[in-house]
Structures are given as C-alpha cells and as structure tokens.
N, C-alpha and C positions, 0 to 999 in steps of 0.2 A: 748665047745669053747665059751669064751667070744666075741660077735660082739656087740659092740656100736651103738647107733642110726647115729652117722654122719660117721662112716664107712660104713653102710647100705646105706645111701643116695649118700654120696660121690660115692662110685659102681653104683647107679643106675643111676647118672648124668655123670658120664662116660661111661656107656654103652648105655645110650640117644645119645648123644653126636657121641658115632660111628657109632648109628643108620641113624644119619642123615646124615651124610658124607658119609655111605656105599648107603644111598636111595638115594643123590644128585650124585653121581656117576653113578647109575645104571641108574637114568633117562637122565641126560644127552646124555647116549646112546641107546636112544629109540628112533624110529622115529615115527613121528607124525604119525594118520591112517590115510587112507583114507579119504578126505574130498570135500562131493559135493561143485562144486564151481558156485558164484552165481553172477548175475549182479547186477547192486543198482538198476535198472529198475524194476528186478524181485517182488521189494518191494512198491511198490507204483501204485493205481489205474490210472485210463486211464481220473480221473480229477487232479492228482497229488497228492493224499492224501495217507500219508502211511497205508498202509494195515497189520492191526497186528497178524491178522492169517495167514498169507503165514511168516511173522517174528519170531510168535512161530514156525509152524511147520519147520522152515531152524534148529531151536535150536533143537527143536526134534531128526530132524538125527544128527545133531551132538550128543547131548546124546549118542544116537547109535553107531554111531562111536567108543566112548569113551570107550563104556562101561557104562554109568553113568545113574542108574537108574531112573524112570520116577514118581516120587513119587504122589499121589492123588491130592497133594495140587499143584504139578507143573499143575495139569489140569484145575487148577482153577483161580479165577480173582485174585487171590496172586500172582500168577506167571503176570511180566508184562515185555512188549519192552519197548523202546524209541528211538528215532531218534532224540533228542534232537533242533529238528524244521531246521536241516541244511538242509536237503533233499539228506544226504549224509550217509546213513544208511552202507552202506561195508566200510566204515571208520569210522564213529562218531554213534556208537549207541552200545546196552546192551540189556540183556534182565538181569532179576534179581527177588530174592524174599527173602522178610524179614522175614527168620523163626519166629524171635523175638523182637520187638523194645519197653526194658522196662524204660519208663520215669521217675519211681521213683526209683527205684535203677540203672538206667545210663548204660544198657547194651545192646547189640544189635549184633545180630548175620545173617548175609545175607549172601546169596551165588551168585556173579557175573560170567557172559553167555556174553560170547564173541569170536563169527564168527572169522575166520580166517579173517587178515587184521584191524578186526577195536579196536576200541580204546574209553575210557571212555574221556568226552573231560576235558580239564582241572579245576578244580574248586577247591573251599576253603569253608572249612566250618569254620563258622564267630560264635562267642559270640551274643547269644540274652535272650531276658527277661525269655524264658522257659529252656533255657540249657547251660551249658558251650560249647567251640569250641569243636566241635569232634575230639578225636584220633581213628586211626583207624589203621591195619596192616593186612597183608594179606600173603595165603598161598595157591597155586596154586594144586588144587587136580590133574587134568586132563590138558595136554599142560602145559603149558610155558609162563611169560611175563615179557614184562618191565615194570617198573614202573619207575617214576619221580617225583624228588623233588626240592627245591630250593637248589641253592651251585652253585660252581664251574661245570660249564658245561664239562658234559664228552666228550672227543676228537670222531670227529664223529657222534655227537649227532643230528646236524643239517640233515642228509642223512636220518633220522628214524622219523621225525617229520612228520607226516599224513598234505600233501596240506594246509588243513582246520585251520591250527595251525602254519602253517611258520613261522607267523608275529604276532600272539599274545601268546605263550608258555613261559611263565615264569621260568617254573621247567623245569631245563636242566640238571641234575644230575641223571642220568642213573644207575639203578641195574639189572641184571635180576635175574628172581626166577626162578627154577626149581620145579618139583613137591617135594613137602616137604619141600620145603625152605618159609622161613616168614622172611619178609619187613614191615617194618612200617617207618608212618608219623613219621620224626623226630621231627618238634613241631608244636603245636596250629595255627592254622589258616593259615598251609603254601599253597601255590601254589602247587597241584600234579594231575598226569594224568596217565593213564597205557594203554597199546598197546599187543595186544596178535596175533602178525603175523601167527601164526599156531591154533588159537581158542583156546581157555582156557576156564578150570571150576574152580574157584577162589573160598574161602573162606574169608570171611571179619570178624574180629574179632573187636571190638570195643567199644565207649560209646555210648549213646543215640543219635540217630538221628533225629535231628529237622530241615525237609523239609524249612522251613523258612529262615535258615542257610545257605543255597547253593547259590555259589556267582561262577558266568562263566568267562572266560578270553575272551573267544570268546565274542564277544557284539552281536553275535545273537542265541546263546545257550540258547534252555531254555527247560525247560520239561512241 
C-alpha cells in the first residue's frame, strides 16, 4: 500500500487532536484530591517575615496529593517561593523552578506551584537591552486554572479577581485550562495573571526569561 508523507501526518494530527479532547473531557470530570487547607498566618514568623520552609513543605503535600513526583532538584535552592512582598501569601504567591532558561537560543522551560486559592499576581514582561519581550504559554499538568489576558472582559470576571487585585487588574479576559489543555500570551508585552482555586502543577513553555523584564500592576508587588 502506497501511504504518502502528508497522509501519515494528516492521521497523526488527527488522532492528537482526539487525544486532547478525549483528555480535556475526562479531566474535566475529575475531582480535585484532597487538599490540606491552610491560613496565610501559617506562613509568616511571629516578626512578620515570610517563612520559606513551612511555604515549600505546604508544596510538598501537595505534590502528594497530586501525585507529582519530588524530583532531587525540587530539594534544592532551584526549587523557590515568593510572596511577592504582599504578605498575602494563600492569594498572591508561587512557588516555581526553572528547569532551563537558555539566553542564547531564547528558550525557557519552568514548572509553576500553586496552593489552592492563590494566584500569580499580574505582570508584563517588557523589551530590554538583553532580550526581546517574552512569549510564554502554558499547560496545566496536575488541577486546573484560569488564566488572563487583555481584551474584552469576560461576563463575571470581576467575582474571581483575588482582594489584592480589585483595583489594579488590567487583564480581564478569562480562559480556563484543564489538564492537557494549553493557553498562551496572545502578544508581546501584554497584561496577564493566572488563579488556580483548586492548586495546580502548570507547565510554562516559552522564550528567554529576563528577570529585569518583569513589570507589576500592583504598585507594591515585587519579588
């Protein structure tokens, strides 16, 4: 039997294609596991400073939870929190780690850790002297989240916006991802933030990340 190269491929992107529909279907009907539930007090010493060992080990059981293995370098000073200086850590904080951030061929691969409840807080990444603006897109391994971008604000949007964010949220356009599904920034330098109410293990696929780039909506966010 004669088979063509683009009948080959045509098949294989149609059976991707049902892959992912039959995976966003089935998760959909998953419920979240079990998840310890934790006060923002639980994270902060008794002089008000956030305490980043009691913030990995809350990531930890979640792992657990998940399922999602504990890999050597997750034990290490790769693996990092943030609480982005709010003091509002069960809504505005991450924990995360940069498998790979290569600055001469422009690629970057990280995995985002986010508690039930909280939320990356908004920001943009800006054009500078070392790197173009970053694109970035993402796909939720473990939980579920939203993500937002600039546009037409999605009906209801305002009911899901995290306290910390009421009054300065620029990106109102709302999608959620399921596990297997992938969202990305639609262009350069826009306004975006993501919310994961049931805790999520996210995947970030993207260009070179240059820390110098990161610009907050909030006016007291910083890392």
């Amino acid at each position: 039997m004669d088979i063509s190269r683009r009948t080959v491929l045509t098949g294989m992107a149609a059976a991707a294609a049902g892959s992912i529909l039959a995976g966003s279907a089935e998760a959909a009907e998953t419920k979240a596991p079990a998840m310890k539930k934790y006060r923002n007090e639980d994270f902060y010493k008794a002089d008000g400073t956030f305490d980043q060992e009691k913030a990995k080990q809350a990531y930890y059981e979640m792992f657990e939870a998940f399922g999602y293995p504990v890999y050597p370098r997750l034990k290490t000073a790769d693996f990092w929190v943030a609480e982005f200086g709010l003091g509002k850590f069960t809504e505005v904080g991450m924990a995360g780690i940069f498998w790979i951030n290569d600055k001469k061929d422009s690629y970057f691969g990280h995995e985002i850790y986010l508690l039930p409840g909280q939320m990356i807080p908004e920001h943009k990444h800006v054009k500078t002297a070392d790197a173009a603006p970053k694109m970035e897109a993402w796909m939720p391994r473990h939980g579920w989240i939203y993500i937002y971008g600039e546009g037409a604000p999605t009906p209801g949007v305002d009911a899901r916006i995290p306290a910390s964010h009421k009054e300065c949220a620029v990106a109102r356009t709302e999608q959620k991802l399921m596990p297997g599904e992938v969202g990305q920034l639609a262009s350069a330098e826009q306004w975006h933030w993501m919310l994961a109410p049931e805790g999520a293990v996210v995947t970030e696929y993207a260009t070179y990340h240059d820390g110098n780039a990161l610009r907050f909506s909030h006016p007291k966010a910083k890392l």
